[in-house]
Structures are given as C-alpha cells and as structure tokens.
C-alpha positions in Angstrom: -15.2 145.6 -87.6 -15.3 143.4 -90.8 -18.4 141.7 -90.3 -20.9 143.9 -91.9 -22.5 145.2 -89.1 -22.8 148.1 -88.5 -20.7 149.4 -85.4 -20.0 152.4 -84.2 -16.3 152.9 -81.9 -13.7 155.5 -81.6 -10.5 154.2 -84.7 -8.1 156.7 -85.9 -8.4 157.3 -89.6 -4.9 157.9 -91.9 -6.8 158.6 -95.1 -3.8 158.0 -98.1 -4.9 162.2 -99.5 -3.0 162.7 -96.1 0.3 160.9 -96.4 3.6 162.9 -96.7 5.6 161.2 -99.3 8.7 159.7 -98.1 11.8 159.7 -100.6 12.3 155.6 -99.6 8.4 154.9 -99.3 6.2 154.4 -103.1 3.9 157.5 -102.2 0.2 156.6 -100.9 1.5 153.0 -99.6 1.7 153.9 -95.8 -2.3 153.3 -95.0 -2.0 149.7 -96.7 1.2 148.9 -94.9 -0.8 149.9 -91.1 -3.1 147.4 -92.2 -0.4 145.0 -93.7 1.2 145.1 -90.5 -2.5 144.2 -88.3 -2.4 141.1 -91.1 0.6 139.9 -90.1 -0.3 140.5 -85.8 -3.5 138.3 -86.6 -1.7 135.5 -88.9 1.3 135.2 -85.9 -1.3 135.0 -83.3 0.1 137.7 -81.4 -2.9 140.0 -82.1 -1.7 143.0 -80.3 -1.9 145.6 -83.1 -5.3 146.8 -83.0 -7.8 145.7 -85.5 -7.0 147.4 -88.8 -9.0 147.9 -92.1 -8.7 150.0 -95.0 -12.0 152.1 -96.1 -13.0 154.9 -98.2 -13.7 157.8 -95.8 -14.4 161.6 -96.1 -11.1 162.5 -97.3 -10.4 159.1 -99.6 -9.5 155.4 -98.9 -7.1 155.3 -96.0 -6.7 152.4 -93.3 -9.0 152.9 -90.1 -7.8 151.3 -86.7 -9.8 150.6 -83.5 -8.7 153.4 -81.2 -7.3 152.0 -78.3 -7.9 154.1 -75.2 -4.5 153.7 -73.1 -2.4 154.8 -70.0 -0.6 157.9 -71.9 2.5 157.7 -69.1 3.5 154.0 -70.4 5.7 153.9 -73.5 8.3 150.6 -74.4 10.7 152.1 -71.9 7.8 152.1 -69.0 7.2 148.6 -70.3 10.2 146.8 -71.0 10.5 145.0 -67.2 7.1 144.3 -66.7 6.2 142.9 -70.1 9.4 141.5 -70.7 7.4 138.6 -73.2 5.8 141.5 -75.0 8.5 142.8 -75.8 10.3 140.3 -77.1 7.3 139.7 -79.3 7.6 143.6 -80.4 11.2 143.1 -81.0 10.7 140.1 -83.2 7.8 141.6 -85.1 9.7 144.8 -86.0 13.0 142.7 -87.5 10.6 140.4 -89.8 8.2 143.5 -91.0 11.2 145.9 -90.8 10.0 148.6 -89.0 11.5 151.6 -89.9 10.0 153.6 -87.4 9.2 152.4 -84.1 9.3 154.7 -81.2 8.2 154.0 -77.7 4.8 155.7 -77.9 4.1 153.0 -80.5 4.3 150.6 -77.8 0.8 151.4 -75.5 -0.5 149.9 -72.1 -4.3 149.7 -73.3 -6.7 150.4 -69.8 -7.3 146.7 -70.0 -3.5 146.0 -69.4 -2.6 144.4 -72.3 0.0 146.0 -74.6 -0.6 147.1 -77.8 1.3 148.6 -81.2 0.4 151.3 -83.0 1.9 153.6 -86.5 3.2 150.8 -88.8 2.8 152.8 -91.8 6.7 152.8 -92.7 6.7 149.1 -92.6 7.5 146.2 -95.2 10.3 147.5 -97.1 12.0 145.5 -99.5 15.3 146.8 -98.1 16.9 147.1 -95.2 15.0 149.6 -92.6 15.1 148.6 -89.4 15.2 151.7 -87.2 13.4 150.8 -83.6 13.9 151.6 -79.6 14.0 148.3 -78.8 17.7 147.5 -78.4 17.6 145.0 -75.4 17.6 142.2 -77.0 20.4 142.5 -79.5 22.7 139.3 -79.5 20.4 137.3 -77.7 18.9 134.1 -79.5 15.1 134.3 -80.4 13.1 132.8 -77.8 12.2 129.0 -78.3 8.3 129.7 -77.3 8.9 133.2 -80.3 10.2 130.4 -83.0 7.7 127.9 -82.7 4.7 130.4 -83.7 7.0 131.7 -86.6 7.0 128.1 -87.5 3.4 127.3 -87.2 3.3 130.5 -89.3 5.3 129.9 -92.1 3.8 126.1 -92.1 0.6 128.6 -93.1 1.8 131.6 -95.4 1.5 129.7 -98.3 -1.7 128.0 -97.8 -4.9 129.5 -100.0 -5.9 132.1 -97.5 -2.7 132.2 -96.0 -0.6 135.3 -95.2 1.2 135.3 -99.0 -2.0 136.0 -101.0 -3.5 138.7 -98.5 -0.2 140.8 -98.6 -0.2 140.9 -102.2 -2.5 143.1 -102.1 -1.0 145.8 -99.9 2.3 145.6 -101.1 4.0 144.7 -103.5 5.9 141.0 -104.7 9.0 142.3 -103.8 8.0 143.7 -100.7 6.4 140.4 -99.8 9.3 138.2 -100.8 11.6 140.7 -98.7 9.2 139.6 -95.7 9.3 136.0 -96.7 13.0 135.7 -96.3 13.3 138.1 -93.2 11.2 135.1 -91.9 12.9 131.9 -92.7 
C-alpha cells in the first residue's frame, strides 16, 4: 500500500469531514489514531491490525485500511479458546494504547484464519480509557513470550525511525509520553 504503486483492493475509508466529535477525543484526531494504532501492530511485530494509511480522498484526508474479508459469526467471544495467544496479544495491546473502545466485532477471523483488529480510532489517550471485552485475563501476569517483544520494542522506540518520532505525528507529546509510560 505504501510503495507507490499503484494498487487497487477493497480498504475502508474514515475520512476526518466524517468524525463525530467526542467530548474526551481533540475533534478530527480519530483517522490518525486508526493509523497510530497499525504503527504500533507493525513496530511490536504482532502485525494483526490491517495495514493502515492516511490519504486525502473524496471527502478529505482520513486513514484508509486494507479491508479484510472475514468470517462475520466470529467475534473475541467466538475466539477467545481457540486463539487463546491472540488474545492475550489483544489484551496487551489494548492496556498499552488504551483502547477506549474495543468490542468483540473489533476482534475478526480473516478467511485466511488469522485474527485481525479493527476501529482503533478512540485510542492513545493521555488519560485513563481503557474500556474493552476482554476481561479474561485480569490478575494474571503478562506472558513471558508477551514481555520480551515489549522489550525488544522499547530497546527500539527511541531509535531514529523508531516508534517515538512516527507517533509524533499522529498524536500529540502528551499522548505519546502517556503510551511511553503505559509501556515501561
């Protein structure tokens, strides 16, 4: 998608001109925080929110996603014993980007079985937003295998290139600290 070739494939398009303002969320933020949160997927490694960019379109810049074309009975609650790692992984990735509005449709089994994450427009809040369906995992310690690529991540955010500098961008530096010390 970022190459410069010219491709043509079904994305979903959330042009900012479309945005309902939010009384907690700066208004025409949401399209740069979907494509915040595809970032953060790529620089963790986990790549499973869909490839994410933000253009100008017909109706103004907005973020354009791959559309992912998915098994529309399967939902984190169809998922949650068969892709127990995925989850956990989802669970994580909601408490550091504080995800103020997962739901279990976010969570889709894509037709070539792997699980994507979808809507991540009220994401990266400087304050405390949490609000998710994934509750299974409350108390439990983060998985060893989970901490060791937030690890190997942080040992990059900083870098030139690394997370830090692209989310600048998108958000702002308090909203980027916030995310910093959600990590550590």
């Amino acid at each position: 998608l970022s190459d410069g070739i010219s491709q043509h494939c079904p994305a979903i398009y959330k042009p900012r001109r479309g945005e309902a303002p939010l009384w907690d969320f700066p208004d025409g933020t949401l399209y740069l925080r979907e494509y915040a949160a595809y970032l953060l997927s790529e620089a963790l490694g986990w790549g499973f929110v869909p490839p994410t960019l933000t253009r100008e379109g017909v109706y103004g810049m907005g973020s354009v996603q791959l559309f992912i074309e998915s098994d529309h009975r399967s939902n984190y609650f169809t998922l949650r014993e068969t892709h127990v790692r995925e989850c956990m992984r989802t669970c994580v990735f909601d408490l550091i980007a504080n995800n103020a509005d997962r739901k279990a449709s976010h969570c889709l089994l894509g037709i070539d079985g792997y699980v994507w994450l979808i809507d991540h427009g009220v994401t990266f809040h400087s304050e405390p937003k949490l609000r998710t369906v994934i509750w299974d995992f409350i108390g439990d310690p983060i998985p060893t295998w989970i901490l060791t690529d937030l690890r190997l991540f942080l040992d990059r955010f900083e870098r030139p290139g690394g997370l830090r500098g692209l989310l600048t961008g998108p958000l702002t530096p308090e909203e980027v600290e916030a995310f910093f010390c959600r990590v550590v």
